[in-house]
C-alpha positions in Angstrom: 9.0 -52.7 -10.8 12.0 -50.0 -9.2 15.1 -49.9 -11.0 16.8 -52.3 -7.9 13.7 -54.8 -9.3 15.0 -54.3 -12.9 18.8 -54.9 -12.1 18.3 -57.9 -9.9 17.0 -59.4 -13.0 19.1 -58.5 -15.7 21.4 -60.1 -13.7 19.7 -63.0 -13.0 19.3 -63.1 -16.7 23.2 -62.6 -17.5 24.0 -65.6 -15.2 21.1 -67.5 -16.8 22.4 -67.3 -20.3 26.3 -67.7 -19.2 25.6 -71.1 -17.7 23.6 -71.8 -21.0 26.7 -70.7 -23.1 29.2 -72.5 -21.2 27.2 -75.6 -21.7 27.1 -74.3 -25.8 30.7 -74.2 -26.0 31.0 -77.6 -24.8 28.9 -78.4 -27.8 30.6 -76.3 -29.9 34.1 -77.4 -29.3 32.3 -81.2 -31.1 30.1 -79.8 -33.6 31.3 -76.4 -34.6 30.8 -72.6 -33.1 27.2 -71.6 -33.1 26.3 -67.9 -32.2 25.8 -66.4 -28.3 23.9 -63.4 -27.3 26.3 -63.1 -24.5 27.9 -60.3 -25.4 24.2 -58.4 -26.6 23.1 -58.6 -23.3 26.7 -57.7 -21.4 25.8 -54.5 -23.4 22.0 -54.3 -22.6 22.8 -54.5 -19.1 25.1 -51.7 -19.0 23.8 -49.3 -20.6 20.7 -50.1 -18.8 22.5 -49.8 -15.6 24.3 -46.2 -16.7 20.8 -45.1 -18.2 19.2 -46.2 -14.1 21.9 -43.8 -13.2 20.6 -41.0 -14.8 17.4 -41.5 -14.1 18.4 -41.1 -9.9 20.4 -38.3 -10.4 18.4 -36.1 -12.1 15.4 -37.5 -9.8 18.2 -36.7 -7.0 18.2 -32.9 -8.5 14.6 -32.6 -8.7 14.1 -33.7 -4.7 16.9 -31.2 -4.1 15.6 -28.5 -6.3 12.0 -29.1 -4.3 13.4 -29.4 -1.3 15.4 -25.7 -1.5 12.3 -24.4 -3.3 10.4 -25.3 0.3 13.1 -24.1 2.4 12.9 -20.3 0.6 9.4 -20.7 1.2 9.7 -21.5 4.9 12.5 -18.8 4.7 10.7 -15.5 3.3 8.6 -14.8 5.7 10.9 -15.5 8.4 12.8 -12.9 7.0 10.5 -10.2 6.4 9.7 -10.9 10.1 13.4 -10.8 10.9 13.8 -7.3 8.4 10.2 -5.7 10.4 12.3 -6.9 13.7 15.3 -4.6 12.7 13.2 -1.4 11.4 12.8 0.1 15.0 9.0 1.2 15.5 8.0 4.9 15.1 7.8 6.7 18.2 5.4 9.8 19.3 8.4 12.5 19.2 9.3 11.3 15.7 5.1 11.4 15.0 5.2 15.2 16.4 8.1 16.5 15.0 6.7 15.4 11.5 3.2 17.1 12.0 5.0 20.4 13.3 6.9 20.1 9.7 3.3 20.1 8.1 2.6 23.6 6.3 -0.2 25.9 7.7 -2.3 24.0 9.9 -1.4 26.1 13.4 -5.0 25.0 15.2 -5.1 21.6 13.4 -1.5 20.7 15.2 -2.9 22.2 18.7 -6.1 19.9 18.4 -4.1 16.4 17.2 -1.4 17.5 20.3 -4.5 17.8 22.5 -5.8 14.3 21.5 -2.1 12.9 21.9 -2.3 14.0 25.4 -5.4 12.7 26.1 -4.8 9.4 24.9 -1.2 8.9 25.9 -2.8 9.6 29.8 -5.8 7.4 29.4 -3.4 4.6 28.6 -1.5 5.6 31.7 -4.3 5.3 33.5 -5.4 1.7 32.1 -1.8 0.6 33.1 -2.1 1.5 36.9 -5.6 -0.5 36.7 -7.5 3.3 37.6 -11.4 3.7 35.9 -11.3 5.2 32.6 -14.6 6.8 30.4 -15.3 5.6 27.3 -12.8 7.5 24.9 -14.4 8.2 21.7 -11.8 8.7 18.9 -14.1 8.8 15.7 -13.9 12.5 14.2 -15.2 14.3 11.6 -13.1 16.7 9.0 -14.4 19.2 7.6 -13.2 21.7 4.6 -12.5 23.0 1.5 -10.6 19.8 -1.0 -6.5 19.7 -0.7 -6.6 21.3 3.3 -4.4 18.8 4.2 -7.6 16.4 5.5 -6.0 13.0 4.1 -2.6 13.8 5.0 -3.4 13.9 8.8 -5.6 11.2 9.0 -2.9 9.0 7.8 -0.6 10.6 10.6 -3.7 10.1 13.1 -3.6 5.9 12.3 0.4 6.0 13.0 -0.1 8.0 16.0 -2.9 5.8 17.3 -0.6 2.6 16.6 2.1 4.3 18.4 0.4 4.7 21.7 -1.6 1.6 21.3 -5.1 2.1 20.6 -4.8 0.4 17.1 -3.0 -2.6 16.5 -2.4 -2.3 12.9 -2.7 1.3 11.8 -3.3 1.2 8.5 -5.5 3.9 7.0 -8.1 2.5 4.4 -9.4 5.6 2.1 -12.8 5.4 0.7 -15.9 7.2 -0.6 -19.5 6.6 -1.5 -19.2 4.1 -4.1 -16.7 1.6 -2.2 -20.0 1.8 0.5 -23.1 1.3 -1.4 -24.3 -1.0 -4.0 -27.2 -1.2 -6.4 -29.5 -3.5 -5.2 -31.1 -4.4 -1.2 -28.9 -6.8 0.3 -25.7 -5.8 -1.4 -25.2 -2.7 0.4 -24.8 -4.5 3.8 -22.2 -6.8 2.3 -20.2 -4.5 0.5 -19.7 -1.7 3.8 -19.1 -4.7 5.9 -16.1 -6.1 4.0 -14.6 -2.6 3.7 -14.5 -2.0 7.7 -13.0 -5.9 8.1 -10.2 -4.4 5.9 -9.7 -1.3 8.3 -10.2 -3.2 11.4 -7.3 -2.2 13.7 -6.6 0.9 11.7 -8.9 4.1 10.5 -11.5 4.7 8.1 -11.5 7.5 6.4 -14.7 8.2 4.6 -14.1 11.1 2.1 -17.7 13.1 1.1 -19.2 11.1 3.8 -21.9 13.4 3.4 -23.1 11.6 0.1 -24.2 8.3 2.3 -27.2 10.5 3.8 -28.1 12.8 1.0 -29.9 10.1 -1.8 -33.5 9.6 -2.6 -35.7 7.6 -0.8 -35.1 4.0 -1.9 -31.5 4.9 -1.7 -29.0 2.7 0.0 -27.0 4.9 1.7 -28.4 4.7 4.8 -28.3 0.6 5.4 -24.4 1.8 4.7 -24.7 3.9 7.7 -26.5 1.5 9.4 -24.2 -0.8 8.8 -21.2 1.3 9.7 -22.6 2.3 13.3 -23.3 -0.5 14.5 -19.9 -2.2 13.2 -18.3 0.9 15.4 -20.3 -0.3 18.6 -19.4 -4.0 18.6 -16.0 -3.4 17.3 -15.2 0.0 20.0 -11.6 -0.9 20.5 -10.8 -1.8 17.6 -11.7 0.9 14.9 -11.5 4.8 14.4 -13.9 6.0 11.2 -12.9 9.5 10.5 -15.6 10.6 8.2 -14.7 14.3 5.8 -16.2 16.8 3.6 -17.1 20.6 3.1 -18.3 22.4 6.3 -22.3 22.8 5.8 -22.5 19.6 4.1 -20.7 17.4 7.5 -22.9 19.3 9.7 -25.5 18.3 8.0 -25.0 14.4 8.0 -24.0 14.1 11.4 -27.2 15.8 12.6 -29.5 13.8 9.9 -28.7 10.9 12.6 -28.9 10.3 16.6 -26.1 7.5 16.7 -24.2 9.3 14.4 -24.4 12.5 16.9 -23.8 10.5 19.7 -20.5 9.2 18.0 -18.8 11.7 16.1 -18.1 13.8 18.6 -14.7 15.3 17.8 -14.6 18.0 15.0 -11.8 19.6 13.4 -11.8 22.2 10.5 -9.3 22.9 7.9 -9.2 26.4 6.6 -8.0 27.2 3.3 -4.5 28.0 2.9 -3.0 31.3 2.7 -1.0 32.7 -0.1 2.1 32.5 1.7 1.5 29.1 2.9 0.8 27.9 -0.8 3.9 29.6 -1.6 5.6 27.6 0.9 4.3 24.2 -0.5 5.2 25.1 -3.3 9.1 25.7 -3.0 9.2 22.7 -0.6 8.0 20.8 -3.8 10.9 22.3 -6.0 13.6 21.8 -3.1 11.9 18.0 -2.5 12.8 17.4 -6.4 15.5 19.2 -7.2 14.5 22.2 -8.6 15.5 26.1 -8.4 13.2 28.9 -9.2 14.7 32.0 -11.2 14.1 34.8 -8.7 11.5 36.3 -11.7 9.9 33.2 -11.6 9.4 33.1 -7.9 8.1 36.4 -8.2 5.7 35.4 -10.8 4.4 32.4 -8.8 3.9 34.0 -5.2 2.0 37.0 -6.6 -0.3 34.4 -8.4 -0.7 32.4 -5.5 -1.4 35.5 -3.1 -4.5 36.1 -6.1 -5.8 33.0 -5.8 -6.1 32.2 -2.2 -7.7 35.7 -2.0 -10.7 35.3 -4.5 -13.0 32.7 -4.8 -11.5 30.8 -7.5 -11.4 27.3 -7.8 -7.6 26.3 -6.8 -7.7 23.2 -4.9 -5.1 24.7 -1.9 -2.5 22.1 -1.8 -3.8 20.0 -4.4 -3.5 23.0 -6.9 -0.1 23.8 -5.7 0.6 20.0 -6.6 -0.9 20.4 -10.1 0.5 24.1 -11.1 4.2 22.4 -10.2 3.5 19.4 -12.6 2.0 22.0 -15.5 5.2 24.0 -15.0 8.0 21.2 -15.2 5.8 20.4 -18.7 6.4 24.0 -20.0 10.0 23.3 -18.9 10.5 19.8 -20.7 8.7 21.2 -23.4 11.6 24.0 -23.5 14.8 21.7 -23.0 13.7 19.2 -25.8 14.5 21.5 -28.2 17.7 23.2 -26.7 20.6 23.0 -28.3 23.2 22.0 -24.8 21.3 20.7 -21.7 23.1 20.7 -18.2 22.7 20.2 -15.0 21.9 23.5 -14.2 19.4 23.6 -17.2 17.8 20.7 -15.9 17.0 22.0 -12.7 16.3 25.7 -13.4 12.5 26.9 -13.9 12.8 29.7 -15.6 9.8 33.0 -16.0 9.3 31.4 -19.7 8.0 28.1 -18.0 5.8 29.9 -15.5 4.2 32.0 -17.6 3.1 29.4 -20.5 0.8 27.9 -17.2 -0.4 31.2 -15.6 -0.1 33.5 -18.9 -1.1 31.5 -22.0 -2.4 34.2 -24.3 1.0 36.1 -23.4 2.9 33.5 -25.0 1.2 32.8 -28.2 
């Protein structure tokens, strides 16, 4: 029974038991008063009908609060469309002028403008409806860890979305373990979800070199397997840039045919020179606000011009990266125990700081 039910009859009730009363107090007036629950249920029924009330309203808010709930729901993604509508979309000169900013590089930047070209003239040619060749845009990287290899395979996805060869551009970063699993069967399942993910974007395979190199019953190669012939029924629609040190690449593209007849497109990354690393390095002091003491500087260049001479294990970029973060720890170390701290403190990296990395047994 609803509450419009439930009321109906309370009234129903109320009339019931007033014509019963009036008939009472005809009695009543010959043989005394007796009691009436007429007033008990004038009571009953209004606090029933202001407790019915209550009941709609809040079953009013409740439909309202649902009803705004589904209408922010309908609404989100209407405006993240509406927010991805208003970013304007990168365009090649903005995708240029960023890899021309990139430190070192020189015949890395010649090779990426080359491929620009190329690609920016065989959509030209698709557009006036002329024959084009197969254009094969899987590559292989090759050198020595923190050469920049990562960095400009992102840029490669964004440039490839930019002219229209991907649609998403997303760049999906994995190694051997994301690839292979332990058992038959897995291996298969495992490489196949990972190039659903980069579909429309670039796979970048670091160490690629590690699929080829296992024992016999090792699964690498179904991963390979898999992988190639993902790349020939899905042409248009993924770039797998696969990475690693010089001899090593070499070697796994010639271990197979369809991977020779695929990655076709090399590019090497030389080690960076001490200037260069110099270079990152004050760009990574300027990027966070950060000013070198001029003996500092000093201290840091002639250590950097060592290292990229000898065969010491630095890590090119990715040691300038990790000397930086060592350094602003010898500094933090230093202010927490200063007695005034300024703006100027905070920023300045002093000789002190640089040499509790590069010096340790100096300092002690």
């Amino acid at each position: 029974m609803d509450h419009k039910d439930e009321l109906i009859r309370m009234q129903n009730e109320l009339i019931r038991t007033m014509t019963e009363n009036n008939l009472k107090r005809m009695t009543d007036d010959f043989w005394g008063s007796t009691a009436s629950n007429l007033d008990d249920l004038q009571k009953e029924l209004e606090a029933r009908t202001a407790e019915i009330g209550k009941e709609r309203t809040a079953d009013s808010s409740k439909a309202l609060r649902e009803e705004n709930k589904t209408e922010e729901a309908v609404a989100e993604p209407q405006n993240k469309e509406q927010k991805q509508e208003q970013e304007p979309p990168e365009t090649i000169e903005d995708l240029k002028a960023e890899l021309e900013g990139y430190v070192g590089l020189t015949h890395i930047k010649e090779e990426v403008q080359d491929l620009i070209n190329l690609v920016t003239v065989y959509q030209m040619r698709r557009q006036h409806n002329l024959p084009v060749s197969d254009l094969s845009l899987h590559m292989v990287f090759s050198g020595n860890p923190g050469t920049g290899k990562t960095m400009i395979a992102r840029l490669m996805a964004r440039i490839y979305k930019t002219l229209g060869i991907l649609e998403g551009g997303q760049l999906i970063e994995v190694d051997r373990s994301a690839l292979v699993a332990g058992y038959v069967g897995q291996t298969a399942t495992k490489t196949m979800e990972v190039l659903e993910k980069a579909k429309g974007g670039v796979l970048f395979i670091d160490e690629a070199y590690t699929l080829s190199r296992g024992a016999e019953n090792d699964f690498g190669q179904e991963a390979i397997d898999t992988m190639l012939k993902y790349m020939e029924d899905h042409r248009d629609e993924i770039v797998v840039i696969v990475a690693g040190y010089v001899e090593l690449m070499e070697e796994f593209v010639h271990s197979n045919p369809g991977l020779e007849s695929r990655f076709n497109r090399f590019m090497h990354f030389p080690d960076y020179t001490g200037d260069e690393l110099m270079e990152i390095f004050q760009m990574r002091c300027d990027k966070n606000c950060y000013t070198l003491s001029d003996e500092a500087k000093v201290e840091v260049q002639n250590y950097l011009a060592d290292v990229s001479q000898s065969h010491k294990t630095f890590g090119n970029g990715r040691g300038v990266r990790n000397l930086f973060e060592k350094i602003l720890v010898e500094q933090a170390n230093r202010l927490a125990v200063a007695e005034t701290i300024t703006r100027e403190s905070l920023m300045e990296v002093t000789l002190e700081d640089v040499q509790k990395v590069l010096k340790p047994e100096e300092q002690k």
